[in-house]
C-alpha positions as CSV (number, residue, x, y, z in Angstrom):
1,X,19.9,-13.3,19.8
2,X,16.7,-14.0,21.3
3,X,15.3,-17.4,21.0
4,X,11.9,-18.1,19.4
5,X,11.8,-21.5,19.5
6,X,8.9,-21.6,21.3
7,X,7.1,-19.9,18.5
8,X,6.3,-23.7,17.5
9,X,5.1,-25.1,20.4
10,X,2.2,-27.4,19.4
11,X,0.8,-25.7,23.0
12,X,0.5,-22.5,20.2
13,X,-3.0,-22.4,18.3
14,X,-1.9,-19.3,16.5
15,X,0.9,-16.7,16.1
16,X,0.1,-12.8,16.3
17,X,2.5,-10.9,14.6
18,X,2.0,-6.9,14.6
19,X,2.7,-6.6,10.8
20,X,2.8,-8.7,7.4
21,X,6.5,-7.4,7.1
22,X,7.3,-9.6,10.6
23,X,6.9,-12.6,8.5
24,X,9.4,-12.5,6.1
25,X,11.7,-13.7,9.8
26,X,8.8,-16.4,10.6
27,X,7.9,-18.1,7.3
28,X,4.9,-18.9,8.7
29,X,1.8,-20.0,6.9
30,X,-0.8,-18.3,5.9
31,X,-3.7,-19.6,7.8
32,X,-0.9,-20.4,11.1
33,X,-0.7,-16.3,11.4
34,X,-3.0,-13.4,11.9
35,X,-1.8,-10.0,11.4
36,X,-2.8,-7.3,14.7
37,X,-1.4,-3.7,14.4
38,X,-0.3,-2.0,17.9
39,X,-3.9,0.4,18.4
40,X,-4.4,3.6,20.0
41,X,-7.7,4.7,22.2
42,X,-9.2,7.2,20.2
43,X,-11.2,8.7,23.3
44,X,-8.4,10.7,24.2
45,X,-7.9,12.4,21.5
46,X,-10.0,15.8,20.9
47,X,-11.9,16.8,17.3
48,X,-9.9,17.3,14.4
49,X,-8.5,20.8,13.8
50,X,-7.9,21.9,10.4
51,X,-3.8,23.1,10.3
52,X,-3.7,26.4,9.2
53,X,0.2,27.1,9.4
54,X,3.4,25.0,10.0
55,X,4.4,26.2,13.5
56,X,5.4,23.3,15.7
57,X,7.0,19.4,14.7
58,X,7.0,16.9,16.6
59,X,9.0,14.0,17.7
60,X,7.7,11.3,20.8
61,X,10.1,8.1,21.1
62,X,13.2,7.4,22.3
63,X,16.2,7.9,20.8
64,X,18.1,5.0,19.8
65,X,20.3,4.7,16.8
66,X,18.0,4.9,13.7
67,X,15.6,6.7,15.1
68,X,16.2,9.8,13.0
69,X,17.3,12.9,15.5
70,X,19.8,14.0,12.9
71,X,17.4,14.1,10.4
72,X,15.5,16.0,12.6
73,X,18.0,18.0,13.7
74,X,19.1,18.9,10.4
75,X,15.6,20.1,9.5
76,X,15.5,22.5,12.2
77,X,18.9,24.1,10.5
78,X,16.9,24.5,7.3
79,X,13.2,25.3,8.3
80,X,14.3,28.0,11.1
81,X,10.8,29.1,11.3
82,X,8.9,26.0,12.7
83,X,9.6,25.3,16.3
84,X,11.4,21.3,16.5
85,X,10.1,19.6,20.0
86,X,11.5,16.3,21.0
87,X,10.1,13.7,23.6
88,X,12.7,11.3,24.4
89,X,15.6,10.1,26.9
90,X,18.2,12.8,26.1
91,X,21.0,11.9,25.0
92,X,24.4,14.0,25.1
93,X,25.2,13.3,21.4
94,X,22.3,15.2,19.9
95,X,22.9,18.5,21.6
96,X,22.4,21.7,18.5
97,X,22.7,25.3,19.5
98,X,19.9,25.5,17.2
99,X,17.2,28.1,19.0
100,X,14.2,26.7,17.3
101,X,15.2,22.9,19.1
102,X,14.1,21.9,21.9
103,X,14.6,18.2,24.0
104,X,12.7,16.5,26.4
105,X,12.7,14.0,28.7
106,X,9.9,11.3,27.9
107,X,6.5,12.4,28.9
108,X,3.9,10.3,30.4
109,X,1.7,8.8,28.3
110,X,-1.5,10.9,29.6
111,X,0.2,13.8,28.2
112,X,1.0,12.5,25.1
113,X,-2.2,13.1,23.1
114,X,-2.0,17.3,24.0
115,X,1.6,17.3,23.0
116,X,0.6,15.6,19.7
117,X,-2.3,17.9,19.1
118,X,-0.5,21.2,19.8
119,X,1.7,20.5,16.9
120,X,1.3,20.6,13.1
121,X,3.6,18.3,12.1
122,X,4.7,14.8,13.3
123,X,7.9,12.9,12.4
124,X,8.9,9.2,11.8
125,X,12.3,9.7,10.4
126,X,13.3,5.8,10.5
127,X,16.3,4.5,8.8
128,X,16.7,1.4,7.6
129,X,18.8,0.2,10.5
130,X,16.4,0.7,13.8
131,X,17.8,-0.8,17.3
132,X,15.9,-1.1,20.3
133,X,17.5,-1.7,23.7
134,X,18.9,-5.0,22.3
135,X,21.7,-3.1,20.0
136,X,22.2,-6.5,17.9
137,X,18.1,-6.4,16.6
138,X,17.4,-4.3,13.5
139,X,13.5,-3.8,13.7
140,X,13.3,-1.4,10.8
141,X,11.2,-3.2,8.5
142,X,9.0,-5.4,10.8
143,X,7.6,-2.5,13.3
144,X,4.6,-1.2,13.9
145,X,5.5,1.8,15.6
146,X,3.1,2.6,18.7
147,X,3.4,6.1,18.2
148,X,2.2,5.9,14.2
149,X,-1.3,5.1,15.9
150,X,-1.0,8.1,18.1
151,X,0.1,10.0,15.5
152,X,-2.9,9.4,13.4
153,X,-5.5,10.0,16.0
154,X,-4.1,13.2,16.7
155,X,-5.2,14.1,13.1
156,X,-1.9,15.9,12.1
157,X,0.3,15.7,9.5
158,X,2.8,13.0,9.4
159,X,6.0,12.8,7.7
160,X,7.0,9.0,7.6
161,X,10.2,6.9,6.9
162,X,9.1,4.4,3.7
163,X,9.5,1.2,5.5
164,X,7.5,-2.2,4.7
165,X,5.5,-2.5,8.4
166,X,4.9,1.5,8.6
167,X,3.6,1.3,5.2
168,X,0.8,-1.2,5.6
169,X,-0.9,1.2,7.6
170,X,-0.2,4.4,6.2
171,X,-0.4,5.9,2.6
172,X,1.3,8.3,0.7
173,X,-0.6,11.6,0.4
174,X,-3.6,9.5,1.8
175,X,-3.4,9.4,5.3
176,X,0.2,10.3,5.5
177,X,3.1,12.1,3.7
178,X,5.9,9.3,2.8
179,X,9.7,10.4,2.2
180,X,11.2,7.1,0.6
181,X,14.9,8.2,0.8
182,X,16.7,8.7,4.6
183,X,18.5,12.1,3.8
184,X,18.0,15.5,4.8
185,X,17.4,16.7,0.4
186,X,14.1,14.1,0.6
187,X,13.4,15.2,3.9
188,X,13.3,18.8,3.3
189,X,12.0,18.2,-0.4
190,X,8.6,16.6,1.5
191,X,8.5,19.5,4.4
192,X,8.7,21.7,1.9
193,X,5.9,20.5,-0.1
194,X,3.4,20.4,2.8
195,X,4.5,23.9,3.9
196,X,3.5,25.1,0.0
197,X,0.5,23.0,0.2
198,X,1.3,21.3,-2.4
199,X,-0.9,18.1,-1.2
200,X,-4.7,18.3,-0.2
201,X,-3.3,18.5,3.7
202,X,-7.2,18.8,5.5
203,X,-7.8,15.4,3.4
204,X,-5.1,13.6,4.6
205,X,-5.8,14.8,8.5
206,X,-9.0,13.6,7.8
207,X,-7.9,10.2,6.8
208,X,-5.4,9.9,8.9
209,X,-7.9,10.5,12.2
210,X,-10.2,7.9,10.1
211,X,-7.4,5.0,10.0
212,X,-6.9,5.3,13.6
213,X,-10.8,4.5,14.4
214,X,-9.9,0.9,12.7
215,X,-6.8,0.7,14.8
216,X,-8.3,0.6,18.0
217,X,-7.3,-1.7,21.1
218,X,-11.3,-2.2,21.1
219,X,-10.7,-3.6,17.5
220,X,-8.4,-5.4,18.2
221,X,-9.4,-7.7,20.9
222,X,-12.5,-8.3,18.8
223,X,-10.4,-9.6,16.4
224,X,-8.7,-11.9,18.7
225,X,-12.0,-13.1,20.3
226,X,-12.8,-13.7,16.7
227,X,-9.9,-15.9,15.9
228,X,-10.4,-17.9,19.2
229,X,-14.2,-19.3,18.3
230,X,-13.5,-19.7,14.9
C-alpha cells in the first residue's frame, strides 16, 4: 500500500484531489479539499466534424486488467463492419484473428489528437476493478481518466463505463453515451443505439467539445491560483 500519511501534514494548506469520488478514501472536509479534473489543451484539437457513419472505434490507454480490451474485443466480433483500433502496450493475451482489430503500440502524445479525430467512436470500457502498475490499487471509482478529456475535445462520440469519478464530468446522452452494466449485451445494446441514431449524436459532439473548454490545464491553474489568495 502506499502511504498517505503525509496527506496531513500541517506543512499542507489544502488537498487537490482529481474527483469528488477520491474522497470517499480521504474523509476529508469540505472546505480542507478542492476538487481539479485532469484537463486537456483544446488548441490541438481541429473544429468539430459532424459523424456521418460509424466507421472507426477507438481505444488510447494501456492495457491493464480492467481496462476493457475484452469488451472491446468482443464488439469487434459483433459489429464486423466498424474498424476496432487499439493504442496501448500489447499485450500477448488479447491477440483475436478478428480482421476488423487492430493493436498498437502507445503513440506519442502529439499524435494522439489526429488518432482521436479520425475515428467516430471512442471507448471507456472500465470495469469496476481497474489496476494501474501497482496490481494491489483498484482505481475504478476515484479516476479521472486523462484520456476522457481527450476524448471530449476531439468532439466524437464516447461510449463510457458508468463509474462515480467518470461520471462527474460526463452525462448520459448529454455529452457522452453511458453503458451502466460491464458486459458485452449493454455494450452492444448502447453501440447499437448510436449506430441507429437513436440519440441526438451532433448534440452530444457538440457538448462534449463544449465540456472540454472548462476542462482546460489553463482552467485549472486559475483555479489553483485562486485557492492560493483566497
Amino acid at each position: 500500500m502506499i502511504n498517505l500519511g503525509f496527506i496531513n501534514s500541517r506543512f499542507i494548506k489544502k488537498k487537490i484531489l482529481i474527483s469528488q469520488a477520491l474522497n470517499e478514501i480521504f474523509k476529508l472536509k469540505k472546505n480542507d479539499f478542492i476538487v481539479l479534473h485532469d484537463g486537456v489543451d483544446i488548441k490541438n484539437f481541429s473544429k468539430l466534424k459532424m459523424i456521418q457513419k460509424f466507421k472507426t472505434a477507438t481505444y488510447v490507454g494501456s492495457f491493464y486488467k480492467g481496462r476493457g480490451i475484452e469488451i472491446i474485443i468482443e464488439l469487434a466480433n459483433r459489429f464486423s463492419n466498424i474498424k476496432f483500433k487499439l493504442y496501448g502496450m500489447k499485450n500477448e493475451s488479447f491477440k483475436t484473428k478478428l480482421n476488423n482489430v487492430t493493436f498498437y503500440n502507445f503513440a506519442d502524445y502529439n499524435k494522439v489528437p489526429k488518432i482521436l479525430q479520425k475515428s467516430d467512436i471512442l471507448l471507456m470500457p472500465y470495469s469496476t476493478k481497474v489496476e494501474v502498475r501497482a496490481k494491489n490499487i483498484n482505481t475504478a471509482n476515484y479516476c479521472s481518466p486523462l484520456k476522457m478529456f481527450d476524448y471530449l475535445a476531439s468532439g466524437k462520440i464516447i461510449l463510457s463505463s458508468k463509474l462515480n469519478g467518470i461520471c462527474e464530468v460526463l452525462k448520459h446522452k448529454q455529452n457522452a453515451l453511458i453503458v451502466d452494466r460491464h458486459n458485452i449485451g449493454a455494450w452492444s445494446k448502447m453501440l447499437e443505439y448510436a449506430i441507429n441514431n437513436k440519440y441526438k449524436l451532433y448534440t452530444i459532439q457538440k457538448n462534449a467539445f463544449t465540456t472540454a473548454k472548462d476542462y482546460t490545464w489553463r482552467k485549472r491553474a486559475e483555479c489553483l491560483i485562486k485557492e492560493e489568495y483566497k
